[in-house]
Structure formats: C-alpha cells, structure tokens
C-alpha positions in Angstrom: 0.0 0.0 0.0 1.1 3.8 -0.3 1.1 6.8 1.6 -2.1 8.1 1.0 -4.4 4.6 1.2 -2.6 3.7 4.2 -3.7 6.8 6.0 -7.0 6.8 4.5 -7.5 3.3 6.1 -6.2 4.6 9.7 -8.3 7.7 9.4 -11.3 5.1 8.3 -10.1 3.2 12.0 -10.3 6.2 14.2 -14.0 6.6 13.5 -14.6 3.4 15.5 -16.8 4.1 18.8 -15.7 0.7 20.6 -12.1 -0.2 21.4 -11.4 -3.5 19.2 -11.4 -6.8 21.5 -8.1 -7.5 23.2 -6.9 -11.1 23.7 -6.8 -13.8 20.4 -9.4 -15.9 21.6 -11.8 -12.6 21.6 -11.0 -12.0 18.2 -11.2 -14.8 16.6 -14.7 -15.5 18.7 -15.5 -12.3 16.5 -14.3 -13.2 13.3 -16.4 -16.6 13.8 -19.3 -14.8 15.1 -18.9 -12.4 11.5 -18.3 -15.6 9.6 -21.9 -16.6 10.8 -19.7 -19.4 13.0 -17.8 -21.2 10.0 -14.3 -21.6 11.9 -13.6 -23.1 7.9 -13.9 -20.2 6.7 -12.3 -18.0 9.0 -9.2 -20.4 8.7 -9.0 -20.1 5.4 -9.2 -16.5 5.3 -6.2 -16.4 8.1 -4.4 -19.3 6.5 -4.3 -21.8 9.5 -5.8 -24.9 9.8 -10.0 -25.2 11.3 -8.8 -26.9 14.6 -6.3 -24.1 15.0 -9.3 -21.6 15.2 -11.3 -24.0 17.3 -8.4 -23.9 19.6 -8.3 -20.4 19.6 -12.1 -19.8 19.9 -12.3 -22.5 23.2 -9.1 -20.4 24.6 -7.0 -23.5 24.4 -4.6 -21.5 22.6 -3.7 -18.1 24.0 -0.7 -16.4 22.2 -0.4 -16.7 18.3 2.7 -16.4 16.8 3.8 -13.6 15.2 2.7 -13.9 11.6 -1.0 -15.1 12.5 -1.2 -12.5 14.7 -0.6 -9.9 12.3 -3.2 -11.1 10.1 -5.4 -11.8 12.8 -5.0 -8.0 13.8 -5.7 -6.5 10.3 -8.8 -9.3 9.7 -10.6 -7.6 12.9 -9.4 -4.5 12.1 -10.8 -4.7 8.4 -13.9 -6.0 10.1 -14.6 -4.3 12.8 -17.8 -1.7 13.0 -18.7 -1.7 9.4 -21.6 0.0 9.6 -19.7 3.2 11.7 -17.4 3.1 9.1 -19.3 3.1 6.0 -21.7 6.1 8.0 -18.6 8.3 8.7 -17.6 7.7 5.5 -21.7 8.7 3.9 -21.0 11.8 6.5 -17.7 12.9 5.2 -18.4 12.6 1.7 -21.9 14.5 2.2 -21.7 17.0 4.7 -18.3 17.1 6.8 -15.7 16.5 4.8 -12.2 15.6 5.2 -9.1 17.0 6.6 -5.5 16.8 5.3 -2.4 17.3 7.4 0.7 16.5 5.0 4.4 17.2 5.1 5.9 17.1 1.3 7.3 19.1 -1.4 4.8 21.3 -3.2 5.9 22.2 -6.9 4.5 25.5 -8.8 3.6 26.0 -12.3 2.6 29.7 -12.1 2.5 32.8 -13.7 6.0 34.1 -15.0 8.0 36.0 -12.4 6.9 34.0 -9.4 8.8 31.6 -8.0 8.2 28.0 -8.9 10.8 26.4 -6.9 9.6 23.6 -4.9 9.8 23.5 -1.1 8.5 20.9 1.6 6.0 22.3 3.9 3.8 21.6 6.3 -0.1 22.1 5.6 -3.2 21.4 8.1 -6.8 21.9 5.2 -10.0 21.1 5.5 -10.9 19.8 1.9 -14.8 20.3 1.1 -17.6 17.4 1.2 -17.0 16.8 -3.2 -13.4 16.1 -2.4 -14.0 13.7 0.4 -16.5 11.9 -2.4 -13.8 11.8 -5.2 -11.3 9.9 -2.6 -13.3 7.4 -1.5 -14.9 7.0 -5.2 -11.9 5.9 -6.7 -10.4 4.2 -3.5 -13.6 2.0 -3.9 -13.1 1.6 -8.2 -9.1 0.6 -7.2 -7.5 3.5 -7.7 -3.4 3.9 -7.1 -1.6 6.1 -5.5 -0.8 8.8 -8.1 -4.7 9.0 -8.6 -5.4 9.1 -4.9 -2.4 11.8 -4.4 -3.8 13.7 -7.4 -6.9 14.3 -5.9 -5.2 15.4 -2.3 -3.1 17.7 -4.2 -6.4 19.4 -6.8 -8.0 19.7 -3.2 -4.9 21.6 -1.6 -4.6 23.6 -4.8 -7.9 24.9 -5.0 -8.2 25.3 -1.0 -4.9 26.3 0.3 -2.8 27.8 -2.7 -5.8 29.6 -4.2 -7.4 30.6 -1.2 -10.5 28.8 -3.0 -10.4 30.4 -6.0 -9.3 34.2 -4.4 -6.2 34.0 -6.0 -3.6 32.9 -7.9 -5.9 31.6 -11.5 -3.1 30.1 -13.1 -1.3 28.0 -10.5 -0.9 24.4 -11.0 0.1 22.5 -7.8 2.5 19.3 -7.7 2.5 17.1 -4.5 5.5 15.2 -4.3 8.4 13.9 -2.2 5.4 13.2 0.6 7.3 13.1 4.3 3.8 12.1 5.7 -0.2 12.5 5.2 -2.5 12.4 7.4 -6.1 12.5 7.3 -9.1 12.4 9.2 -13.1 12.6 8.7 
C-alpha cells in the first residue's frame, strides 16, 4: 500500500466508537461470530488450519505467533464496526468532509515572475464534502496512488494555494516527495 491509502484506512479506524477486542481468543470469537460461526472459513481467510481456530475460539490457545497475529490483527481490524465506518464515510463525503495534514514538497507552475521552486511544507486543510466523495470514489473503483495523491493535491490547490479560488488563477500544484499525510473525517 502507499502513503495516502494507508492513512486513508487509519483515518477510516479512528471513526470506530468501541475499542477493538483485546486477547486472540476474543477476536477470533468475533471473526467466527462475522463468519456466521464457520471456523472453515475464518481459517482459510487467516491461513491456519480449522482446529487451530477452534483452539483459539475454546481459549485453548492463547498467544499466536507472530505472523497469525498480524493477520489476525488487520482481519478484525478490516472488520470491525462496518456500519460506523461506512456512515462516517456517507457523512464525510456528504456533509463534513475531510481533513488533510501533509508534510511534502509542493511544486509551482505559475504565472512568470513568481517563484516555482519547490519546497517541503507543512499544511493542516479542510478539503470540502465533493473532495472527500472523489477519494473514497476511486479508492472504492481501485485507484493507485498517483490517482489518490492527485486528488489530495487538486484539493490543496484549490483550498490552500488559491485561497478557494481568491487568487492565484493560473497556478498548478504538484504534491510530491510526501514526508507524511494524514487524514481524518
């Protein structure tokens, strides 16, 4: 994953409303209980054998080793609160939408005379509702990176460099060299 989807699915995590459950036995008991009880198929969707999740469900086994407890972790976490998340998501991209703290080199195209030197910088923006919709549009159609950065950076462009279409008409913003992104809805 990049940058931008793996802060997109963190900032999809904090909406939860219920801390996720603790010990291995409690999530797998979850991932049955979502799996409408087929330890099958939540075995094959951790890669372990049926009798392993059995084991884990009955608390026979308490500590997973490392590797199935890594994709035990994202499983619940991918799981967890659908509904929350898909409603945050309906909010963001309606009504609220999304905010954008990134740390990367910005690149100018702009009028002659200005300065289109690139520099990193620090930016805190709240991007409108219709960018919020774009994200998680082509997040959902499989979008890559570039794409997903794209949109970030049209959003920062129009927002923050153009003071929302104040200033600056013929500006073209890159986004590159990204230190970190982080959003949140």
């Amino acid at each position: 994953m990049g940058v931008i989807s793996d802060s997109l699915d963190q900032a999809t995590e904090n909406v939860s409303t219920r801390p996720l459950p603790k010990s291995a036995g409690a999530r797998m008991r979850f991932l049955v209980q979502r799996a409408r009880g087929s330890t099958r198929a939540v075995a094959q969707a951790l890669g372990v054998s049926q009798r392993t999740v059995e084991r884990y469900v009955n608390d026979t086994f308490k500590r997973p080793r490392p590797q199935l407890a890594a994709r035990l972790d994202a499983e619940v976490r991918r799981q967890w609160q659908p509904r929350v998340k898909s409603r945050a998501a309906r909010r963001a991209a309606t009504s609220t939408g999304i905010t954008v703290e990134a740390r990367a080199r910005f690149g100018f195209t702009a009028a002659p005379g200005s300065t289109d030197d690139s520099r990193q910088r620090l930016i805190t923006q709240h991007l409108p509702p219709a960018y919020a919709r774009r994200l998680f549009a082509a997040r959902k159609a499989g979008a890559g990176e570039a794409q997903l950065r794209d949109i970030i950076a049209e959003g920062l462009q129009e927002q923050y460099f153009k003071d929302r279409g104040r200033r600056a008409p013929g500006l073209l913003v890159e986004f590159t060299d990204i230190d970190y992104v982080e959003l949140d809805y």
